[in-house]
C-alpha positions in Angstrom: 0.0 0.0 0.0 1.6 3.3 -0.8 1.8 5.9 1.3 -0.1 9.3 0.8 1.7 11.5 1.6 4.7 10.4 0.0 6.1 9.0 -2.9 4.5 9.3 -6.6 1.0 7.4 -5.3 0.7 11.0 -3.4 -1.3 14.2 -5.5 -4.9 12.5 -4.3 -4.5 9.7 -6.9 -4.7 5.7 -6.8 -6.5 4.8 -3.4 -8.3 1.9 -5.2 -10.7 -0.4 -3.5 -7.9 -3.4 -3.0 -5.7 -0.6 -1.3 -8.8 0.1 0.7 -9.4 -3.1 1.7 -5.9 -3.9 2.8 -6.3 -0.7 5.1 -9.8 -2.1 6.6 -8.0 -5.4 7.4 -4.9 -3.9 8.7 -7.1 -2.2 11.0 -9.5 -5.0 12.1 -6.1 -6.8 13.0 -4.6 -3.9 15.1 -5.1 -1.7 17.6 -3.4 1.4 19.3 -0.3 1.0 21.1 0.4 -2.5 19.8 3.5 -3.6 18.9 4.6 -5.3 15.4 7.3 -6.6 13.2 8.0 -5.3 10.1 10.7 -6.6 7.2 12.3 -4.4 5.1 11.7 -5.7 1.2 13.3 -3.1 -0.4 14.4 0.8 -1.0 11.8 2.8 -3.5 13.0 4.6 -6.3 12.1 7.5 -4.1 14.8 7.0 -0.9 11.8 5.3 0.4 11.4 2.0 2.3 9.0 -1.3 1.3 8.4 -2.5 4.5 6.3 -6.2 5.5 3.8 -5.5 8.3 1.9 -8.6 8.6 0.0 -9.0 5.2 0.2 -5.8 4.0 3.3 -3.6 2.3 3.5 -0.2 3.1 6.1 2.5 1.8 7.8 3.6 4.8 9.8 7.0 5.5 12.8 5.0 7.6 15.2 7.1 9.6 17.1 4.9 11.1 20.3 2.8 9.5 18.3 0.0 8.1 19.3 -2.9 4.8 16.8 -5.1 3.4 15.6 -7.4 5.1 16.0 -6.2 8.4 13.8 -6.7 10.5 12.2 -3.8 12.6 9.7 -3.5 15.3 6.4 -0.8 15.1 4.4 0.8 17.2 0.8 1.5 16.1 0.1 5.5 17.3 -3.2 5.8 15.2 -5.2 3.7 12.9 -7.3 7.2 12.1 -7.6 9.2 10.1 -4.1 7.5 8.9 -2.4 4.3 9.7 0.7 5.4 11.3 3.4 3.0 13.0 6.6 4.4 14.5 9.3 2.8 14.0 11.7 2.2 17.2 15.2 2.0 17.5 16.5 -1.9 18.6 17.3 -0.2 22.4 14.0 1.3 22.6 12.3 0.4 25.8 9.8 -2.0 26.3 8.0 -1.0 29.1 6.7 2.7 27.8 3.2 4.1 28.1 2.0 1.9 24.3 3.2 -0.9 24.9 2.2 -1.2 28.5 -1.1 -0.8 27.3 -1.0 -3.4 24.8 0.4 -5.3 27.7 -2.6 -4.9 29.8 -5.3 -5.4 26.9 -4.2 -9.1 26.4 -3.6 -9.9 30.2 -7.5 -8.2 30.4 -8.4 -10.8 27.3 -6.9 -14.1 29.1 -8.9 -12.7 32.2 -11.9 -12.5 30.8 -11.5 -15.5 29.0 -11.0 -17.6 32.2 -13.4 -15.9 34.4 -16.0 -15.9 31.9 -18.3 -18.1 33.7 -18.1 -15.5 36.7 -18.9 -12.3 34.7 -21.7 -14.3 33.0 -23.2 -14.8 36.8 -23.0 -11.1 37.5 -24.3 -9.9 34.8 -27.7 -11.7 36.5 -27.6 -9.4 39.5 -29.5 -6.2 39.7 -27.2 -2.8 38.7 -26.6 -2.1 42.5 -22.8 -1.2 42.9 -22.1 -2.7 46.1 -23.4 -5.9 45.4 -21.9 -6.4 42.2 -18.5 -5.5 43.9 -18.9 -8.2 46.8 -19.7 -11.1 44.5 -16.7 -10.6 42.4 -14.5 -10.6 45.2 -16.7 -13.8 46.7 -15.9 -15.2 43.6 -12.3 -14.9 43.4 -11.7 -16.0 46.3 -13.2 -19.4 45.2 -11.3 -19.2 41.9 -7.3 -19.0 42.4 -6.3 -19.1 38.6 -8.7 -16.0 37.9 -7.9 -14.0 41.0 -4.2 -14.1 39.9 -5.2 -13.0 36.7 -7.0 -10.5 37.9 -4.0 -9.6 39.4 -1.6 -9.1 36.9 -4.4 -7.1 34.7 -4.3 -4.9 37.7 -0.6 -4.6 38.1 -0.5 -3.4 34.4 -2.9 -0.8 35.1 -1.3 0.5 37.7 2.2 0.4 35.8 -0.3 2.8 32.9 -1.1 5.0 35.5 2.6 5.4 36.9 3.6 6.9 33.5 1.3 9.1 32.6 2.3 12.6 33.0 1.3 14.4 36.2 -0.4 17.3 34.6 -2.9 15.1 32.4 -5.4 14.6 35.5 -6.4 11.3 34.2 -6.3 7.8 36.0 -7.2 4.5 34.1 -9.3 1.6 35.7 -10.6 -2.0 34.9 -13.7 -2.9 36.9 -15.1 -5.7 35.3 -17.9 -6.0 38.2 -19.0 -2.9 37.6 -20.6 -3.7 33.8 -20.2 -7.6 33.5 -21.7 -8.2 30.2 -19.1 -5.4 29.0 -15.7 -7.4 27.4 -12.4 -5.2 26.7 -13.8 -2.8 29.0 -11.2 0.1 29.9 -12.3 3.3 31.9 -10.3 6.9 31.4 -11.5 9.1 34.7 -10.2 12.7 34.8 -11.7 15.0 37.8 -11.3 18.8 37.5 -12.0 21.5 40.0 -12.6 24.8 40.2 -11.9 28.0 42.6 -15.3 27.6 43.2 -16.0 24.7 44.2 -18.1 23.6 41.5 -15.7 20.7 40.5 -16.7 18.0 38.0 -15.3 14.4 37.0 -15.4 13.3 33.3 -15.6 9.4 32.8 -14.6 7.5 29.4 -15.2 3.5 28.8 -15.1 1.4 26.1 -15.7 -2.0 25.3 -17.8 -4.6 23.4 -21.2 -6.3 24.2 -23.4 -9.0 22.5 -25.9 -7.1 20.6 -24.8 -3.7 20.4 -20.9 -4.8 19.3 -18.0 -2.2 20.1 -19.5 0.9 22.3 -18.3 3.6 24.4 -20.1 5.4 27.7 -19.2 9.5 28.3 -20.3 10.6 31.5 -19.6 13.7 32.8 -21.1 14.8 36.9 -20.9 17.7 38.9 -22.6 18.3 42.3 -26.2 16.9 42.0 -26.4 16.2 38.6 -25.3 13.6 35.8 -25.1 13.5 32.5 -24.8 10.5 29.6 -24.1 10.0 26.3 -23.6 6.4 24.9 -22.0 5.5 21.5 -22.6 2.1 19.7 -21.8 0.1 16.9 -25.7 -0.9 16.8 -27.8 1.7 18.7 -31.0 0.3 18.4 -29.9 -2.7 20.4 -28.7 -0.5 23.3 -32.4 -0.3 25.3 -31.3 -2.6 28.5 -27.5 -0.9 28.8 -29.5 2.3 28.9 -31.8 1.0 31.8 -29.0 -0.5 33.3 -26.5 2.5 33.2 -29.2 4.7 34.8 -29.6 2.5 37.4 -25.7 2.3 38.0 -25.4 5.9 38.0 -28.8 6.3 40.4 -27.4 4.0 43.0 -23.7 5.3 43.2 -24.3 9.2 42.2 -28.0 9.4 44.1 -29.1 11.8 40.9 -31.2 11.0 38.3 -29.0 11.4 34.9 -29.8 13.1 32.0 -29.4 11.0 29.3 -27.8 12.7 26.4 -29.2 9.7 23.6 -27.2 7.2 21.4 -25.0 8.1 19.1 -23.4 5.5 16.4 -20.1 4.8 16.5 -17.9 7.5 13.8 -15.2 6.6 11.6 -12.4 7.5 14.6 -14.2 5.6 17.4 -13.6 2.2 18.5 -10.0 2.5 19.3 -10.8 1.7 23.3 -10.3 5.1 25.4 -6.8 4.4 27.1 -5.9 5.5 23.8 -6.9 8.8 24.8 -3.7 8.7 26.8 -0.7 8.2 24.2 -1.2 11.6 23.5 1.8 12.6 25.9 3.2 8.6 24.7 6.9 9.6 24.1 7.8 10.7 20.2 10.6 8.4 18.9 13.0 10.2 16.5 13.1 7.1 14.1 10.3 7.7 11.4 7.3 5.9 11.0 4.7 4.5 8.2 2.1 6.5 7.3 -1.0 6.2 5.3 -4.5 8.0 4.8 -7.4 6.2 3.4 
C-alpha cells in the first residue's frame, strides 16, 4: 500500500478499492499502542522503504540505518484518520506508556476469557454497585487461577497510570464488576476543580457487548447532577445498557442522569479510550509509516 503523503501514489490519486481493503483489514487486525514486526523488502525509487507489516506492504519513510531485510519493530500510534506506525530503534524500551497498554489489553483478554463463567453470573444481579462489587470478590476468592489473573491485569494498570504525565489529570481503571456483560472494557476518569467549588469528573469506557458490538459510555457529573451520552456500533440494540446504566449511575451518584441519547459509533471511534492517553506517549525520532485512506 503506498503511502499518501509520500512517494508518486501521493497528489490525491490511486486509493483503489484493493488498497482500501488492505487498510480495513490492517485495522481490524490492530489496535493502538500494539507492537509489530515489520521486514524491510526493499528501497523505492524514491529513498523510500518497502516495508512487511503482517499482510500488507506499506512505503515507509525509515530514519534509522536500516538494509533489506532487516527486521524492525512498530508501534501502532493511530489507525485514524491514517495508519501510522513508529518505527523504534532496537534499544528502545519496552516498558513505555503503548506498549504497556498493549500489555494490559491481552492480560485483560486471558482474564476474561477464564473468568468468563463469573462475569456471565454477575451480569444476573441487579445494577446495584455494592453488590456487584462483593460477588466478584466472593468469587475470586473461590477461583485462584482467575484472581491471579486479575492480578496481573491490575498490576498493568497501575504500571499505565505510573507513566502518565502528572499534569494530564487522568487515571485508568478496569472494573469488570461494575458492567459484567461489558468485554475489553477500559475506563479513562479525569476530575477537575474549580476555585469555586463547582468541581466535576469526566468518565470515558469502552468496550464490546453482545448485541450492540464495540461501544463507548461518556459521563460527565458535577454536584447533584449527571449526564450520559452512549456510542454504539448498533444503537438500536442499546435499550437494556441504557436501563442499566441509569440504574448504576442512580445507586452510586443518588441523581437522576440526563441522558444525552445514542450516538453510532464514527469513523475515529472504536480505538478503546486508554488511547486517549498516548497523546503525551513519548515521540521516537526514528520515522514511521504513514498512510491516509
Amino acid at each position: 500500500m503506498r503511502i499518501k503523503g509520500y512517494g508518486a501514489g501521493y497528489q490525491g490519486q490511486g486509493q483503489t478499492g484493493a488498497d482500501r481493503e488492505r487498510a480495513a483489514a490492517f485495522r481490524s487486525r490492530h489496535s493502538i499502542g500494539e507492537r509489530i514486526k515489520g521486514r524491510v523488502l526493499r528501497r523505492d525509487p524514491s529513498g523510500l522503504y518497502w516495508v512487511q507489516v503482517g499482510q500488507e506492504e506499506l512505503l515507509a519513510r525509515l530514519e534509522v540505518q536500516t538494509e533489506p531485510g532487516d527486521t524492525l519493530m512498530f508501534v501502532v500510534r493511530a489507525l485514524v484518520p491514517e495508519i501510522h506506525l513508529q518505527a523504534q530503534q532496537s534499544d528502545a524500551p519496552q516498558d513505555d506508556l503503548p506498549g504497556l497498554v498493549q500489555r494490559f489489553r491481552a492480560a485483560r483478554q486471558v482474564f476474561e476469557t477464564r473468568a468468563d463463567p463469573i462475569l456471565g453470573v454477575l451480569s444476573g444481579l441487579p445494577p446495584l454497585l455494592k453488590q456487584r462489587r462483593e460477588a466478584f470478590g466472593i468469587a475470586l476468592d473461590g477461583d485462584a487461577d482467575a484472581a491471579r489473573l486479575h492480578g496481573q491485569t491490575q498490576a498493568l494498570l497501575a504500571r499505565i497510570n505510573e507513566s502518565l504525565a502528572p499534569g494530564l489529570g487522568a487515571v485508568a481503571l478496569y472494573a469488570p464488576w461494575l458492567l459484567p456483560g461489558v468485554r475489553r472494557q477500559e475506563i479513562v476518569r479525569r476530575i477537575k476543580d474549580s476555585s469555586g467549588g463547582g468541581g466535576f469528573a469526566e468518565a470515558s469506557m469502552s468496550g464490546r457487548m453482545t448485541g450492540c458490538g464495540g461501544l463507548e459510555v461518556r459521563l460527565l457529573s458535577r454536584p447533584a447532577e449527571c449526564s450520559l451520552r452512549l456510542l454504539a456500533e448498533r444503537p438500536d440494540q442499546t435499550g437494556e445498557l441504557q436501563v442499566e446504566l441509569a440504574a448504576l449511575v442512580r445507586d452510586g451518584l443518588g441523581v437522576e442522569p440526563h441522558f444525552l441519547g445514542v450516538v453510532k459509533f464514527g469513523s475515529n471511534s472504536g480505538a478503546g479510550v486508554l488511547t486517549e492517553l498516548l497523546g503525551d506517549a513519548p515521540l521516537w525520532a526514528s520515522g514511521g509509516l504513514n498512510t491516509r485512506v
